[in-house]
C-alpha positions as CSV (number, residue, x, y, z in Angstrom):
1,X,-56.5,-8.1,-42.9
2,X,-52.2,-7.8,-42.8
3,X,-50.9,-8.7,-39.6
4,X,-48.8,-5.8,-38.0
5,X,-44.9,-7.3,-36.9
6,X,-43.6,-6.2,-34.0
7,X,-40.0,-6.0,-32.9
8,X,-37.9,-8.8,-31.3
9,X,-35.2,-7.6,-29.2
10,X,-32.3,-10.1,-28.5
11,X,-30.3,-9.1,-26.1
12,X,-29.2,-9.9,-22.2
13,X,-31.2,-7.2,-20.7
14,X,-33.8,-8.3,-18.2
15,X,-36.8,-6.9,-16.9
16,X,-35.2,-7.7,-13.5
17,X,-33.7,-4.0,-13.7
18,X,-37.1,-2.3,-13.7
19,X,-38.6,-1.8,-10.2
20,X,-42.0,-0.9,-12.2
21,X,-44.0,-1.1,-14.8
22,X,-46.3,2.0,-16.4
23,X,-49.6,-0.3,-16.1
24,X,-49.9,-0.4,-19.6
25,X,-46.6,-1.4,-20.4
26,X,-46.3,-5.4,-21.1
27,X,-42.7,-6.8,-21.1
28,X,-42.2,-10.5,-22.1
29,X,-39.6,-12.6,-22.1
30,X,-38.5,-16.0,-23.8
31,X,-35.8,-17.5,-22.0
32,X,-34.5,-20.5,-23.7
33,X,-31.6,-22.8,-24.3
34,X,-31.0,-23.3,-27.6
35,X,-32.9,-22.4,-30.9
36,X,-30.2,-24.4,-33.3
37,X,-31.6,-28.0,-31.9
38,X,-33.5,-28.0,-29.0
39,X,-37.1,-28.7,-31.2
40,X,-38.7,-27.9,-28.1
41,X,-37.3,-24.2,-27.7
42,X,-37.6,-23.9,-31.4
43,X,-41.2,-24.7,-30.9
44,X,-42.3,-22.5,-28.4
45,X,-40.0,-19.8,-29.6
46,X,-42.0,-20.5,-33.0
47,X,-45.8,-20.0,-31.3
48,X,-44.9,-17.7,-28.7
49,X,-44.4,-15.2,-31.8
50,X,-47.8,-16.2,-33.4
51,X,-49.5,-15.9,-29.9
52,X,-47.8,-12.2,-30.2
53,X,-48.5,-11.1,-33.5
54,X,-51.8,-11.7,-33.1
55,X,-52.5,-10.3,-29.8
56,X,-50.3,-7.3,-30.5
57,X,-53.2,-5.1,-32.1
58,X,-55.5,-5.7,-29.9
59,X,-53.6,-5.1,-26.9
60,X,-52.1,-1.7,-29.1
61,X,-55.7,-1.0,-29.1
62,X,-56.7,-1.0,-25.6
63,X,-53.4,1.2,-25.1
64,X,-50.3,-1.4,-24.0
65,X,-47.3,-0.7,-25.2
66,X,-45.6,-4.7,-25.5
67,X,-41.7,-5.1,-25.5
68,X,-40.6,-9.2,-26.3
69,X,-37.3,-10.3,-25.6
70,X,-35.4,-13.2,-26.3
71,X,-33.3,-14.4,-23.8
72,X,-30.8,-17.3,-24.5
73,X,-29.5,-18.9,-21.0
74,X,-26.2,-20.2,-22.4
75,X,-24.1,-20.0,-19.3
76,X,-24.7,-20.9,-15.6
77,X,-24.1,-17.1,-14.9
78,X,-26.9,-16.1,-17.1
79,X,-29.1,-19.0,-15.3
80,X,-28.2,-17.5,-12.0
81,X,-28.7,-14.0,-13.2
82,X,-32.1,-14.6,-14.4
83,X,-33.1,-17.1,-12.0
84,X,-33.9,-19.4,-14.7
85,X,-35.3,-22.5,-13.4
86,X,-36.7,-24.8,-16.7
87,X,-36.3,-24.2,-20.5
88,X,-38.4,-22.7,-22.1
89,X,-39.5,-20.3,-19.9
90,X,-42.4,-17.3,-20.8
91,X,-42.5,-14.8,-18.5
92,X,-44.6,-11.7,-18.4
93,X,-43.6,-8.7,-16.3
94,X,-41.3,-11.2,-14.5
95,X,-43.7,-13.0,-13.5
96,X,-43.8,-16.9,-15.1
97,X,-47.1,-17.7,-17.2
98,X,-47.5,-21.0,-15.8
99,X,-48.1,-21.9,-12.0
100,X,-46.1,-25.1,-12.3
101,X,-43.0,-26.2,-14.0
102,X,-43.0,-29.9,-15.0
103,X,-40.1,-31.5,-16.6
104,X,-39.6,-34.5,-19.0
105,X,-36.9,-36.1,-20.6
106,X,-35.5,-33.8,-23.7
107,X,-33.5,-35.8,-26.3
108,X,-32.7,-32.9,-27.5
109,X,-30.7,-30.7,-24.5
110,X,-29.1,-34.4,-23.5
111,X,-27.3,-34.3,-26.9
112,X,-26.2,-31.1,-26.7
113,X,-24.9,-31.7,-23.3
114,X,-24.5,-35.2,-23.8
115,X,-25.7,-35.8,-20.3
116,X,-29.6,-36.7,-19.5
117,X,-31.6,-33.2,-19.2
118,X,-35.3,-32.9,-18.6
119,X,-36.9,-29.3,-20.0
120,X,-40.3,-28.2,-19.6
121,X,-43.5,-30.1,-20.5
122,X,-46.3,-27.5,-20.5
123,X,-50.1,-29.1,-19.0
124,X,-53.7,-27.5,-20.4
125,X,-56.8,-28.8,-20.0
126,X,-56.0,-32.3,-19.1
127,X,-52.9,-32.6,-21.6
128,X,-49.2,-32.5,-21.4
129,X,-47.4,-30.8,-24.4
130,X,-44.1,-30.5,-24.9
131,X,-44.7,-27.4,-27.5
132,X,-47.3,-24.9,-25.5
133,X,-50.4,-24.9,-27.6
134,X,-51.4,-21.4,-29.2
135,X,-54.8,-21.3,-27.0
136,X,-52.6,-22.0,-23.5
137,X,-49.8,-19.2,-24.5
138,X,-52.8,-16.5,-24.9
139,X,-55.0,-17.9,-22.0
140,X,-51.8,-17.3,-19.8
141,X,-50.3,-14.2,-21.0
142,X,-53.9,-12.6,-21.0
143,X,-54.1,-13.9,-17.2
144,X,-50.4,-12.4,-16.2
145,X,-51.2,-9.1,-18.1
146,X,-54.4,-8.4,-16.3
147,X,-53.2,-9.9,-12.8
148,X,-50.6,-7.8,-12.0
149,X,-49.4,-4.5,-13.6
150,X,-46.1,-4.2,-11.7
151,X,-43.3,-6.0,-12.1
152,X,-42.8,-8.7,-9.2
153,X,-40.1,-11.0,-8.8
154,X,-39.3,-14.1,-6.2
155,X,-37.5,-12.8,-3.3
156,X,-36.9,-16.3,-2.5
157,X,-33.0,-17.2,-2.6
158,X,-32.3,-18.6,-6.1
159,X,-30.6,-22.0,-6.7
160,X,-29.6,-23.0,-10.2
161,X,-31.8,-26.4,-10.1
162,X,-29.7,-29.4,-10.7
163,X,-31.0,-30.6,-13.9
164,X,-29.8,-27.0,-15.4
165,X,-26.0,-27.7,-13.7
166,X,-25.7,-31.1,-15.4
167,X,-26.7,-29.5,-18.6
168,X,-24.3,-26.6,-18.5
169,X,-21.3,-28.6,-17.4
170,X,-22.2,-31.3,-19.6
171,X,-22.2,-28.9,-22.8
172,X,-19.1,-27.1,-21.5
173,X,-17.1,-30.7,-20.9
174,X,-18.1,-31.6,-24.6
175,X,-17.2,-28.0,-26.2
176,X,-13.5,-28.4,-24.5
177,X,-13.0,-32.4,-26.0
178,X,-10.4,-32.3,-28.4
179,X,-11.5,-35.8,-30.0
180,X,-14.4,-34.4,-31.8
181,X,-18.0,-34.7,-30.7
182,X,-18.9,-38.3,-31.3
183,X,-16.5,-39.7,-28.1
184,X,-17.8,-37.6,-25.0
């Protein structure tokens, strides 16, 4: 059996401009911090597009049409913009998969920013992951496709969480050193 590939938009437009959703239409989004290093993006990014291609047909089937974009929060205007509150983040129709966000520390962000940043630790069945297993990813889409058919957002005021600050500044003060990367 071939596996059908579906298309992976990159680009900065958001879901947040839809009001609503046709109820067979399935948008998901990937909103990340970096792909180059972060193994933990990389990771998700990485079975977040198996979880996809393999529930693309089947969802085809029963008549959804699925967009997936990738989203990569590189700026604290994009964080504010998309109300991005951890990395990685999966959401489905706006909504996030998970009920809870639960941080750890990432070596990987903290070098990039060279500043200590926790990003998202993901908890199934008893465990805590920093890569979402496969099963979890297609529990919770399932779940978030069949809750809710329009698109919903937080009307709550959004605040770019602290941890996500010290990361952005952090990464900015280290791009604009002129002694090279090893002294900031």
């Amino acid at each position: 059996m071939s596996k059908k590939k579906y298309n992976i938009k990159n680009h900065n437009n958001c879901s947040c401009s839809n009001t609503h959703v046709n109820n067979k239409n399935v948008i998901v989004e990937y909103l990340y911090l970096d792909l180059k290093v972060c193994d933990r993006c990389m990771g998700t990014d990485s079975v977040l597009e198996d979880v996809l291609t393999t529930m693309l047909p089947v969802l085809e089937m029963a008549g959804y049409k699925v967009e997936f974009n990738k989203i990569e929060i590189n700026t604290i205007e994009m964080a504010n913009k998309y109300h991005f509150v951890s990395s990685p983040t999966i959401l489905v129709n706006g909504q996030d998969i998970c009920s809870t966000i639960e941080e750890n520390n990432c070596s990987n962000c903290s070098e990039i920013s060279n500043s200590n940043v926790d990003c998202r630790v993901y908890s199934y069945n008893g465990k805590v992951f920093e890569i979402p297993p496969k099963e979890m990813l297609a529990e919770n889409i399932l779940k978030a496709i069949f809750r809710n058919q329009k698109l919903t957002y937080n009307t709550k005021k959004y605040v770019l969480p602290s941890n996500l600050e010290k990361f952005f500044s952090g990464k900015l003060k280290k791009s604009n050193c002129s002694c090279g990367d090893d002294c900031c």
